[in-house]
Each structure stands twice: as structure tokens, then as C-alpha cells.
C-alpha positions as CSV (number, residue, x, y, z in Angstrom):
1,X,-8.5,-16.3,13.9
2,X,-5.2,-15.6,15.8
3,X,-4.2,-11.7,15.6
4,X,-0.6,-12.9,15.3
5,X,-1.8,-14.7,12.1
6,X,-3.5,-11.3,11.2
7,X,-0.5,-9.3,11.4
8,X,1.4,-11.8,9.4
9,X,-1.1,-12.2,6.3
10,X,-1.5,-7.8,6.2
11,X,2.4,-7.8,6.8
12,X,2.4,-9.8,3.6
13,X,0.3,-7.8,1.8
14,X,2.6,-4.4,2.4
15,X,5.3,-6.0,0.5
16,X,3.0,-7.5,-2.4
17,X,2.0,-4.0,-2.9
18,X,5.7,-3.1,-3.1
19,X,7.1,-5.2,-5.3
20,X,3.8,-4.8,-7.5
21,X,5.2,-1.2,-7.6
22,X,8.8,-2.2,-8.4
23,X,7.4,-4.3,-11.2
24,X,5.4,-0.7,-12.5
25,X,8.7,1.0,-12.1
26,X,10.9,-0.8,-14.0
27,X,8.7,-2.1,-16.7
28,X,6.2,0.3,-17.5
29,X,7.2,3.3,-16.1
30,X,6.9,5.0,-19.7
31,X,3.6,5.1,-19.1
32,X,3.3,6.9,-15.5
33,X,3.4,9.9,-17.3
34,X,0.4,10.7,-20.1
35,X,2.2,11.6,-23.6
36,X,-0.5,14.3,-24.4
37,X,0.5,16.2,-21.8
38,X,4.5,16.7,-21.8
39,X,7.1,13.9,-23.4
40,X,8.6,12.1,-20.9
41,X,12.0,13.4,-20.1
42,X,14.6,11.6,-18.5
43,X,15.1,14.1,-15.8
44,X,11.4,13.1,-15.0
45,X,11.5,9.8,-15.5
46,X,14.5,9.5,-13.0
47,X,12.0,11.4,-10.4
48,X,9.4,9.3,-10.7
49,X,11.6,6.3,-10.3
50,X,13.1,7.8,-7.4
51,X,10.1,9.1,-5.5
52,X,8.5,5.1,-6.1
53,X,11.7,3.8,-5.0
54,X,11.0,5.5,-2.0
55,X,7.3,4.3,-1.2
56,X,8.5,0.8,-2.3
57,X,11.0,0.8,0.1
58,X,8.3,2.0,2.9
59,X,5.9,-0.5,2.0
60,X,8.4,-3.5,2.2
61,X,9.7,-2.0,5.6
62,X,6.2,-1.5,7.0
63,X,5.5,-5.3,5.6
64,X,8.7,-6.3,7.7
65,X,7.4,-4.4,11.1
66,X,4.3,-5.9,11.3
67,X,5.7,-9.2,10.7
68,X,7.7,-8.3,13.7
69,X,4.9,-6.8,15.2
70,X,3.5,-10.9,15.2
71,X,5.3,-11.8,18.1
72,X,3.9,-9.5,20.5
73,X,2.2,-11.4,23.0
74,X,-0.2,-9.2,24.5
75,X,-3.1,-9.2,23.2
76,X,-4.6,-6.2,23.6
77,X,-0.8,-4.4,22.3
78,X,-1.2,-6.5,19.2
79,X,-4.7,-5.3,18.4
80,X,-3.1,-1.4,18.8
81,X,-1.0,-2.3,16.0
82,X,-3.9,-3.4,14.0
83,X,-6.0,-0.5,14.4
84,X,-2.9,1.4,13.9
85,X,-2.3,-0.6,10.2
86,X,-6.2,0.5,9.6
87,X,-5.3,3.9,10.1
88,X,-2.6,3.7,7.3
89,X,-5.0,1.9,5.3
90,X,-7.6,3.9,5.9
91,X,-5.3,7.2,4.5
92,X,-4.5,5.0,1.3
93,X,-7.9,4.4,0.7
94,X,-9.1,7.9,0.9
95,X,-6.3,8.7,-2.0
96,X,-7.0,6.4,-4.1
97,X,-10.5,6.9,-4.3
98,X,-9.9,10.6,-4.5
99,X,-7.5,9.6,-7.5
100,X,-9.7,7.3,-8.9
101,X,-12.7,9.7,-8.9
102,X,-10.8,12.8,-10.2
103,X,-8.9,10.5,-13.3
104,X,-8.6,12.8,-16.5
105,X,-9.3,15.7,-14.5
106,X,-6.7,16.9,-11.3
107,X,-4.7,13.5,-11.9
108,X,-4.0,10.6,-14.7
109,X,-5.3,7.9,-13.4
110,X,-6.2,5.9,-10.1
111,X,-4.2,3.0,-8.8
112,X,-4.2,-0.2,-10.9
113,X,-7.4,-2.8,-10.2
114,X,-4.2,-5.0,-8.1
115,X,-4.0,-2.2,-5.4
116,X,-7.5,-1.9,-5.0
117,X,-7.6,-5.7,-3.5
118,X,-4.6,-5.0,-1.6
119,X,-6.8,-1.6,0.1
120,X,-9.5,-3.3,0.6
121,X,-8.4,-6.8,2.3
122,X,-6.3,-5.2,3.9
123,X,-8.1,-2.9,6.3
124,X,-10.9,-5.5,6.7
125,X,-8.9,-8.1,8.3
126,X,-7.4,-5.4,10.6
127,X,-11.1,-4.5,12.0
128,X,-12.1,-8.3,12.0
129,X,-8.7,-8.7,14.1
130,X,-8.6,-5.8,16.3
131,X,-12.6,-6.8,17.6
132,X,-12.9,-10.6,17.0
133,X,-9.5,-11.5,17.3
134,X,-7.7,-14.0,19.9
């Protein structure tokens, strides 16, 4: 498989996992925060709408770069970027298992089962691109 074509399926996936967020954002954002704990105020509803605004934004952008990143033609820069993308992964993955493992205890809950495919695929055809790719 073509790296170029690797960057451009991953560089898909970053805005997936945004707009996946925009959708938790705007519909459902109610239940971000656990009722048993504090009622949600608007002051903090407003933050945690900002604060995913934010990530949202980053993940489309970071979509949009490595689409960019496609057109490199050397080979060896291209497969840089990839290991670079499984470092970011990589960092993702490591919080949302630490999430996912500490649910009910240090934090409410892990990510949803959709991000889990997203942290998973992800990384794995970054490695399969950075060493078999052409």
C-alpha cells in the first residue's frame, strides 16, 4: 500500500473523530457531566463546550495536515510523518486506557466504543506504513 494513501485514510480518520465529538457536544453534552456529583451549571456546561470546541478544531486541522502531508514525495519524509502521527496516537491511547481503567473512580467514564476504533486503526496503519510502505 502507497504511504500517500496511508496518510490520506489516517488524515480521514482525525476529522471522523472530530466531528464524532461535535456531534457529543451539541447533542448530548448534558451528559459529560455525572448528575450525582454536581448539577450541571451553565457556566460549566459553556467550559466543556469550549474546551471540546477546542480539541475538535485540532483534530480536524491535524486531519487537514496530514492530508497535505500526502503529497510529499519522498519517501522516507512521508514515513517521518507517519511515525510522527503514531506518536500522537500512541499519547491518545495511553489516556484513554488510563480513563477507561480508572471509570467511576479518578474520572467518569472512558471514551465512547467509536473512538476506540478510531485509536486503534489508526496507529496500526501508521506502523504498517512507516515499515511496509511504498
Amino acid at each position: 500500500m502507497k504511504v500517500s494513501s496511508i496518510l490520506k485514510m489516517v488524515g480521514g480518520l482525525h476529522p471522523t473523530f472530530g466531528c464524532v465529538m461535535l456531534g457529543i457536544l451539541m447533542f448530548d453534552v448534558e451528559t459529560l457531566v455525572a448528575p450525582a456529583v454536581e448539577p450541571a451549571t451553565p457556566k460549566l456546561l459553556m467550559t466543556i463546550r469550549g474546551f471540546g470546541g477546542e480539541l475538535m478544531t485540532c483534530q480536524i486541522g491535524m486531519g487537514l495536515f496530514l492530508i497535505i502531508c500526502s503529497r510529499i514525495k519522498d519517501l522516507s519524509a512521508a514515513k517521518i510523518v507517519l511515525l510522527a502521527e503514531v506518536a500522537l496516537m500512541t499519547c491518545a491511547l495511553c489516556v484513554a486506557t488510563f480513563n477507561t481503567l480508572n471509570s467511576g473512580t479518578i474520572v467518569d467514564a472512558g471514551p465512547p466504543q467509536v473512538f476506540w476504533l478510531i485509536l486503534i486503526l489508526n496507529p496500526l496503519l501508521c506502523v504498517y506504513g512507516s515499515f511496509k510502505g511504498k
